[in-house]
C-alpha positions, 0 to 999 in steps of 0.5 A: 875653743879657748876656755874661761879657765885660761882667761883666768889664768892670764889675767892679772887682776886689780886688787879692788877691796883695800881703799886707802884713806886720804893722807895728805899731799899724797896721791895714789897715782904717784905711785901705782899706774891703775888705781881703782877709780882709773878702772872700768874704763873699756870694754877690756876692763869690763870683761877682765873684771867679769873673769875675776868674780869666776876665781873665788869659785876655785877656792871652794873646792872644800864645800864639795870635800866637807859635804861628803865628809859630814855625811855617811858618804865619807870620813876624813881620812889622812894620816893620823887623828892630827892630820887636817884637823879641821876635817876631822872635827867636822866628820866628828861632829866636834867641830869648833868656831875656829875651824879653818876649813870653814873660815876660808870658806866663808872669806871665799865666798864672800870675795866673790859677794864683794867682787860681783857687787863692785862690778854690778854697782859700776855698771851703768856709770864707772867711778869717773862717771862715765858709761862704757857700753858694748855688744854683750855687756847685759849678757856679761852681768847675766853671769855675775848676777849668776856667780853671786847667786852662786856664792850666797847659794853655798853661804846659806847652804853651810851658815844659815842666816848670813850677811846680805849685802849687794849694793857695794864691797864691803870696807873698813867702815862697815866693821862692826855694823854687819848683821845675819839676814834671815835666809828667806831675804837671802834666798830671795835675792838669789831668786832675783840674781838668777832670774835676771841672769836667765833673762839676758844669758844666752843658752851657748857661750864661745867659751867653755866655763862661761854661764849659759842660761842653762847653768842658771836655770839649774842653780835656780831650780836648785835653789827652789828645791831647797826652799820646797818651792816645788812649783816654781822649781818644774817648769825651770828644771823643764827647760834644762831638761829640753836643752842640748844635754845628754847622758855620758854612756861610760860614766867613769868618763865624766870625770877623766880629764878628756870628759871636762865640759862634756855633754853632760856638763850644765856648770863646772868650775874651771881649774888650770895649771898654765901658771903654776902655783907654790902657796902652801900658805894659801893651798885652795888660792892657786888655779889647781884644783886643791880637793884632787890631791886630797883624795889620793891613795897614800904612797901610791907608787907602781911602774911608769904605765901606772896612770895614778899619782900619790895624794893625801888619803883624805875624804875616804868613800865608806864601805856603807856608800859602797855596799849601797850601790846593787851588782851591775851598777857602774857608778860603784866603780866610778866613785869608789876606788878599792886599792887593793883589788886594783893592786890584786888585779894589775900585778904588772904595775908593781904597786905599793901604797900605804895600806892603813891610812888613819880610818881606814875605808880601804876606798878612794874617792875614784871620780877625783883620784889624781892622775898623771897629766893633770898637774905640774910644777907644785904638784899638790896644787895644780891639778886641773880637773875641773868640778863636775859642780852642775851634771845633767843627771842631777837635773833630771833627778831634781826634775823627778823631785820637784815633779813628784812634791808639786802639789799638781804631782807629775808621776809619769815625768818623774818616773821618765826622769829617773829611768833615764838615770838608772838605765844609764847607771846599769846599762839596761831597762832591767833594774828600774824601780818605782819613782817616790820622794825616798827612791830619788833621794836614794838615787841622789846618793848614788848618782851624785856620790863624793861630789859634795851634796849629800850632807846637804841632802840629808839636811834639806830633807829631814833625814840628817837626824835619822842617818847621822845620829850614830855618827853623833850628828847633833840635830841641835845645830838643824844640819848647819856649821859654826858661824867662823868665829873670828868673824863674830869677835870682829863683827859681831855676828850671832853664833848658830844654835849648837855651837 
């Protein structure tokens, strides 16, 4: 089955989001082949097009990254207290306005806002004015509608209130007339994209990658879970729930390469290394998943039978994440990877590694540690593990969430739902535990540990204050980051409280 991940890695895109200004006697066509009001024009442009608005979610790999990093899941790691920076003041809670981590994740996600709306504003009339129409072409916007929930999902997520715009792609004109949207407006559009996309996406694609219903209804359940619309939320999550979905039995399986797109799998971002990337000036650009390399052990080396590579000793799992999981639990294994132990248990390998990285955890994030096979040419840059970004078990945990704090609560559903998760986790009936708000909580960081959501977790909860306070969490900044700030000296936009 071909996958979305090599369509988009064979598609050369038109570069949609720099107009030129009219000059005179000069004509674009002189010069280029395809200009943008020559695009749209077949089936073939349409599809292309579609695959392009899934490539920004590549670039968001560090939402994952800083989600852990935030919280008391992870520290930042590296090589020294000047090694990426940028992470470093976000697991110091001293993070500046010109941070560059969330300075590209911003401009990333707002590339998907601006391609996603130029391809819904041209849907039912292209530039020249035409309609082209074809079998599917509904279904096909029913993933855009998705993608640009998605991207705005993640927006809010960081920022807060942010700009909402969905009737074009920015430009040149627009520069100084942006303004922040209550979250409320932003949460509501996502609301409509995704109920849209529901209504025309089909439950299975011939693509793997591609959004399924499925993935929508997820992300929309998800989206009502961080409102604390509990009652809309049920009977969303209940129809992923139904679905075709089932429970890896070896949960260290999910995240090899083989176990990509899996039974487990709702939604997962694509990565590939068909064409190699060597961009050091833009490392989270490339199709490779960037965040892998980062989670490596330091100067890992060993025999040829050794299946790991070197990384980058960034995003250390805490032995406070490790001690959280009881005995017999398979996910510790899964997610926290103790080096020396493995080092201890294979003297046959013959491994060496730099043993004191730069706050040291003596644990390596195990669910994305790099691998041998899954990268070429640029080696730092092409992995192509994908993110496991929507699992089952997440679902059937926002399931027992949202059943529990309906205001018609379902205890017998939630608890269903969080045996299943745990039984699975230890193997056995043995080591169930009664179904509240806080034991699913708790089981959100256990189950979904070093994937990116336990800093927002925290947040959507009220507990990010409590937890994070001796990590010097200022619960003045309510759990968000810095508006990037080269955005506020072009555009103007008002800077979060705290910062």
């Amino acid at each position: 089955m071909k996958s979305i991940k090599n369509s988009i890695g064979l598609i050369i895109i038109l570069s949609i989001f720099l107009g030129c200004s009219d000059v005179v006697d000069f004509d674009p066509h002189d010069e280029y082949q395809v200009t943008e009001r020559d695009y749209l024009q077949s089936e073939a442009d349409y599809q292309a097009m579609a695959v392009s608005c899934y490539t920004p979610t590549q670039w968001l790999n560090q939402v994952i990254v800083l989600g852990d990093i935030a919280s008391d899941n992870a520290v930042a790691g590296g090589e020294n207290a000047s090694d990426v920076v940028a992470l470093q003041q976000i697991d110091d809670y001293a993070i500046l306005t010109n941070n560059s981590t969330l300075q590209d994740l911003w401009l990333s996600a707002y590339e998907g806002v601006n391609r996603t709306n130029y391809l819904i504003a041209y849907k039912d009339v292209n530039l020249l004015g035409n309609t082209v129409n074809f079998e599917g072409k509904e279904a096909l916007y029913g993933e855009v509608h998705f993608l640009r929930a998605f991207y705005y999902f993640n927006l809010v997520k960081m920022f807060g209130d942010v700009v909402l715009f969905t009737d074009h792609k920015l430009g040149l004109s627009d520069f100084g007339t942006l303004q922040r949207s209550p979250k409320a407006e932003v949460y509501a559009q996502m609301e409509k994209d995704l109920i849209h996309a529901i209504s025309v996406l089909p439950t299975s694609q011939s693509q793997q990658g591609r959004i399924t219903k499925y993935a929508a209804q997820a992300l929309l359940g998800k989206v009502y879970l961080y409102q604390e619309k509990f009652d809309e939320a049920v009977p969303v999550l209940q129809s992923v729930v139904d679905g075709p979905f089932s429970l890896v039995p070896n949960f260290d399986d999910i995240f090899l390469l083989s176990g990509e797109n899996g039974p487990e799998s709702v939604y997962e971002v694509q990565y590939s290394n068909g064409q190699p990337y060597y961009n050091w000036d833009g490392q989270t650009r490339g199709q490779g998943n960037y965040a892998v390399q980062q989670c490596g052990v330091r100067g890992f080396n060993g025999t040829a039978e050794m299946p790991y590579n070197s990384g980058w000793s960034t995003n250390l799992p805490t032995q406070d994440l490790a001690a959280a999981y009881e005995d017999g639990d398979q996910r510790k294994d899964a997610t926290t990877f103790d080096v020396e132990a493995y080092a201890t248990n294979n003297p046959s390998l013959n491994i060496t590694y730099q043993v004191a990285p730069y706050k040291n955890t003596g644990l390596y994030n195990k669910k994305y540690l790099p691998r041998k096979g899954q990268t070429s040419g640029q080696v730092e840059l092409n992995y192509e593990n994908n993110q496991r970004t929507i699992r089952y078990s997440e679902v059937l945990l926002m399931a027992a969430e949202a059943n529990l704090r309906a205001s018609s609560p379902n205890q017998a559903l939630a608890q269903t739902y969080l045996d299943r998760v745990r039984d699975r986790a230890f193997g056995d009936e043995n080591h169930r535990v009664t179904a509240t708000v806080q034991s699913i909580w708790n089981e959100r960081r256990l189950e979904l540990g070093m994937e990116g959501d336990r800093f927002f977790d925290l947040v959507r909860t009220g507990q990010a204050a409590d937890v994070l306070g001796s990590r010097g969490y200022n619960p003045a900044t309510l759990g968000l980051f810095p508006i990037p700030q080269r955005e506020i000296d072009i555009s103007g936009l008002t800077q979060n409280a705290g910062y």
